[in-house]
FIMI-821486 format. One record per residue: residue number from 0; y, z, x of N, C-alpha, C, O in turn. Coordinates in steps of 0.05 Angstrom, whole numbers, plus 5000, padded with zeros to 4 digits. Layout:
<pts>
NUM  Y  Z  X  Y  Z  X  Y  Z  X  Y  Z  X
...
</pts>
This chain:
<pts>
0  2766  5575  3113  2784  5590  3096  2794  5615  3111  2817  5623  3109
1  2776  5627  3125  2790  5654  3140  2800  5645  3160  2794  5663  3174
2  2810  5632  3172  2832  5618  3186  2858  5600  3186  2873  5589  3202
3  2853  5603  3158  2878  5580  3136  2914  5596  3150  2934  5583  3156
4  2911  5618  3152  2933  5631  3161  2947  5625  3184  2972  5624  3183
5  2930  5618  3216  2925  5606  3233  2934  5585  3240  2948  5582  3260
6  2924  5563  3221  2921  5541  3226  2957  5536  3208  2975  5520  3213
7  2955  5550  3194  2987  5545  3173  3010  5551  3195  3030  5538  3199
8  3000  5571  3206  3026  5574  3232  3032  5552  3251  3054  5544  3258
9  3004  5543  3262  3006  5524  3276  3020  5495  3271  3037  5485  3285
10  3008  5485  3244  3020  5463  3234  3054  5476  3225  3072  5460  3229
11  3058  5490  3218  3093  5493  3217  3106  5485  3241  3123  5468  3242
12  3095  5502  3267  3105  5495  3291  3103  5465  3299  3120  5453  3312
13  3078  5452  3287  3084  5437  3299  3100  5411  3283  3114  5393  3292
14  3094  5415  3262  3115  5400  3242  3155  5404  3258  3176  5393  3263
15  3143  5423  3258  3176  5440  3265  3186  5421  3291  3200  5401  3284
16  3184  5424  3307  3179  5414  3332  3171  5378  3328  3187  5365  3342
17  3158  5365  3317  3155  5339  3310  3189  5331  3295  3202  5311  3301
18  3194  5343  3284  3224  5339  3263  3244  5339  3282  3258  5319  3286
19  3248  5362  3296  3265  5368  3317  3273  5347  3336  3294  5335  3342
20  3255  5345  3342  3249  5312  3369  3264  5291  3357  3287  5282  3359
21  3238  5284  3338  3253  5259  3326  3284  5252  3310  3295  5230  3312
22  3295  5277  3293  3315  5285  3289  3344  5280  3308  3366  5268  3305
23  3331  5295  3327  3348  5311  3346  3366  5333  3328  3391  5335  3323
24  3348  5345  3321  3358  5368  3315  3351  5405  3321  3337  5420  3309
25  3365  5409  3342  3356  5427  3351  3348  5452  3331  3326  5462  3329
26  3372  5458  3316  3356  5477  3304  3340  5478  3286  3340  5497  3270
27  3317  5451  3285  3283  5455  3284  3274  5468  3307  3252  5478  3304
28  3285  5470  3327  3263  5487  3341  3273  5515  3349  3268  5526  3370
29  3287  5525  3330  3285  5547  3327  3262  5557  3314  3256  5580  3323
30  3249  5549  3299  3226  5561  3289  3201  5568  3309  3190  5590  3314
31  3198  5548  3315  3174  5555  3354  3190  5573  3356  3186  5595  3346
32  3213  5566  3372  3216  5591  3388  3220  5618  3380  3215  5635  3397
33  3229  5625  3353  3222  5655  3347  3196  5653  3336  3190  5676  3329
34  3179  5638  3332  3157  5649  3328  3135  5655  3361  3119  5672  3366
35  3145  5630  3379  3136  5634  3400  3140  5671  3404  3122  5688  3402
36  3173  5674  3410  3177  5709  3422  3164  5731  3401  3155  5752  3408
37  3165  5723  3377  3148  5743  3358  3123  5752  3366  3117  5775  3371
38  3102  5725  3367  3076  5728  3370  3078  5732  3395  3080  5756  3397
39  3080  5721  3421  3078  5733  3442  3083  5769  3448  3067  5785  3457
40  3116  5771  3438  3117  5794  3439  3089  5820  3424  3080  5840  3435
41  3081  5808  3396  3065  5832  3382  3040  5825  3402  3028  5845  3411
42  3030  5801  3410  3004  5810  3416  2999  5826  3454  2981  5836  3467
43  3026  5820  3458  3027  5835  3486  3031  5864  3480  3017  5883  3489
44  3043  5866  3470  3041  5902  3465  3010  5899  3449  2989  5903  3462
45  3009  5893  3429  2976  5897  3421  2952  5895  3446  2932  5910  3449
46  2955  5882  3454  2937  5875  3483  2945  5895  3503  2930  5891  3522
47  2959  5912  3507  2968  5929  3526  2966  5960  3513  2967  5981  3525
48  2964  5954  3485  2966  5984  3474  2935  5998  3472  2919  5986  3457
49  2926  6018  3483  2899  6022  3485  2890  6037  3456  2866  6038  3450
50  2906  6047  3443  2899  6048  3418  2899  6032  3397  2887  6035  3376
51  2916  6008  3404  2915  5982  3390  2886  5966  3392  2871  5957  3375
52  2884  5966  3417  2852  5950  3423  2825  5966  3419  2804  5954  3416
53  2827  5990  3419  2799  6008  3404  2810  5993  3378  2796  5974  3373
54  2829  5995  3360  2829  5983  3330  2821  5959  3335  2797  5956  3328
55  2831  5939  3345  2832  5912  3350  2795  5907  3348  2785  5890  3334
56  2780  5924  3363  2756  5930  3375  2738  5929  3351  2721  5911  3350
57  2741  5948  3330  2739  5962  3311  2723  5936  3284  2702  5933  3271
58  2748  5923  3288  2753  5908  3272  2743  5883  3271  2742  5868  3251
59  2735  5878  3300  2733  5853  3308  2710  5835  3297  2688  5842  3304
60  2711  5811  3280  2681  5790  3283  2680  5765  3297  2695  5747  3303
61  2655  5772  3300  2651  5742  3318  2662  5712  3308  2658  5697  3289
62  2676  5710  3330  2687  5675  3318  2679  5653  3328  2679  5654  3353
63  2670  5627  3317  2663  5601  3316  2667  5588  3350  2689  5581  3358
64  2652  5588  3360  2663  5580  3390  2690  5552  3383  2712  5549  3394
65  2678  5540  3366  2708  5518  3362  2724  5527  3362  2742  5518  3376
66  2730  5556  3341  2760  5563  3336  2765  5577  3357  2789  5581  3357
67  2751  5588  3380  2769  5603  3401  2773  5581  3421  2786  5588  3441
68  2765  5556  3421  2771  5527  3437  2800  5519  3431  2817  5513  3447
69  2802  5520  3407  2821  5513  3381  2847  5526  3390  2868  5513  3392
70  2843  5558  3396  2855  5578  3392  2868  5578  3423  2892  5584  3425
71  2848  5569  3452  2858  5570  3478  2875  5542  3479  2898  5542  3489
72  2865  5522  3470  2887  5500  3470  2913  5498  3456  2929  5482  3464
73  2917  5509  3441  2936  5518  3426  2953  5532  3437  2975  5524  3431
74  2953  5546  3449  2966  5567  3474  2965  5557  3489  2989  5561  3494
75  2958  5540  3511  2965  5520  3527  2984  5505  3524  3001  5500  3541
76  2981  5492  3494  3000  5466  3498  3034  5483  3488  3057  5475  3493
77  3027  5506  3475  3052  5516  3462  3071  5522  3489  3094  5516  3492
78  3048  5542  3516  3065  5550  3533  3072  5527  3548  3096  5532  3554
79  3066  5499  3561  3072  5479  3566  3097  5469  3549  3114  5457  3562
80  3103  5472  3523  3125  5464  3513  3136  5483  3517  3155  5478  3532
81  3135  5502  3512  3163  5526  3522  3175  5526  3552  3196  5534  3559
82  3148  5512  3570  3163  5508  3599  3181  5476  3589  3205  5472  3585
83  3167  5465  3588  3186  5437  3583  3216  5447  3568  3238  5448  3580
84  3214  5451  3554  3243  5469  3532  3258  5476  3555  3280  5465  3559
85  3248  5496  3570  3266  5508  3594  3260  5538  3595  3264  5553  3613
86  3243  5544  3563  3231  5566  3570  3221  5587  3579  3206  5602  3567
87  3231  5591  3613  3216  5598  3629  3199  5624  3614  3175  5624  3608
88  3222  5649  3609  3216  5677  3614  3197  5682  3577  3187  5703  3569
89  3198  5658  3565  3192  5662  3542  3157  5656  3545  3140  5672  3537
90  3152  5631  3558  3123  5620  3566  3111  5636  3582  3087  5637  3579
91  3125  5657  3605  3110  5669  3625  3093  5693  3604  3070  5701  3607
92  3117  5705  3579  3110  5723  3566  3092  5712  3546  3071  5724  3548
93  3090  5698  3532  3076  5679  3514  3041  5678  3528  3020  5688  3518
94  3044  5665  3552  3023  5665  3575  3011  5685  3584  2987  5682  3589
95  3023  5710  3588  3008  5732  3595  2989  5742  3566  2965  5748  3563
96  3007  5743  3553  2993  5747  3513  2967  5737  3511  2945  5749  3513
97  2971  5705  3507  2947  5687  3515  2928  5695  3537  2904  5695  3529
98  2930  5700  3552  2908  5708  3577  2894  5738  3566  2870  5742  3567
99  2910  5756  3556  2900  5776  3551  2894  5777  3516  2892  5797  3502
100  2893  5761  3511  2878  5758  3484  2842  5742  3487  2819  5748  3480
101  2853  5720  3503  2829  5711  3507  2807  5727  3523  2783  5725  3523
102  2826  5747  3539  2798  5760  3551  2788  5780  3537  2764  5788  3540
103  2810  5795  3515  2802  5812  3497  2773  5802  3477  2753  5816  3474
104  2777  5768  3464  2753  5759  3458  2741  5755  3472  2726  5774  3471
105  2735  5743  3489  2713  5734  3513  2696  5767  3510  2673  5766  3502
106  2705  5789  3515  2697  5810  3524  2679  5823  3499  2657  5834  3501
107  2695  5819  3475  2684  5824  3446  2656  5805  3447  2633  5812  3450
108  2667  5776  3442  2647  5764  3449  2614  5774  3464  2592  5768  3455
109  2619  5784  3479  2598  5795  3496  2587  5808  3495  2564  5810  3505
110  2603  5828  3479  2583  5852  3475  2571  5841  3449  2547  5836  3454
111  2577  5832  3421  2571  5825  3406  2538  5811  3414  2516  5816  3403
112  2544  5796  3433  2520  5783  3447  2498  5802  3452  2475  5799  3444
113  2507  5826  3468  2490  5833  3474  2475  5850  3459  2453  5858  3467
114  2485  5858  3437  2476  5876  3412  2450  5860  3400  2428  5870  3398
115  2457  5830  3392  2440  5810  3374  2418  5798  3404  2400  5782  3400
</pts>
């Protein structure tokens, strides 16, 4: 249930993107792609903002090793479709987000660990 939000984004995109294809209708994939530059864009400034990540920090609970499995494949296959699309400058940004999110958990992760 605390991930219903998540997982709702994901299935739109990918609904979105399934319709599109088969359609041929491009503008279904307008939806990826502003949500691709949205989320990319907020979590790269969030990931870069050092008062964003003391909050981010703050706030943080430990999550389900599945859902951060869940969560790195997911970002994989999205920036792989945004290169296929033609994507370039959208996936490199998308991709850096992803890398610095995951290491933001990985790192949370850790300390968490080392507290328990």
């Amino acid at each position: 249930m605390k991930y219903i939000f998540a997982l709702g984004v994901d299935i739109l995109v990918l609904v979105s993107i399934i319709m599109g294809f088969h359609f041929c209708n491009e503008s279904l994939l307008n939806i990826p792609h502003f949500i691709g530059w949205f989320v990319g864009i907020v979590n790269l400034l969030a990931h870069l903002s050092k008062k964003s990540k003391e909050g981010m920090a703050k706030k943080y609970q430990p999550q389900p090793l599945l859902f951060r499995i869940y969560d790195v494949l997911t970002d994989v296959i999205f920036v792989s479709f945004c290169a296929y699309q033609g994507w370039m400058f959208m996936a490199a940004v998308y991709a850096t987000a992803a890398c610095l999110k995951a290491e933001f958990k990985h790192s949370m992760e850790k300390t968490y660990a080392k507290v328990d």
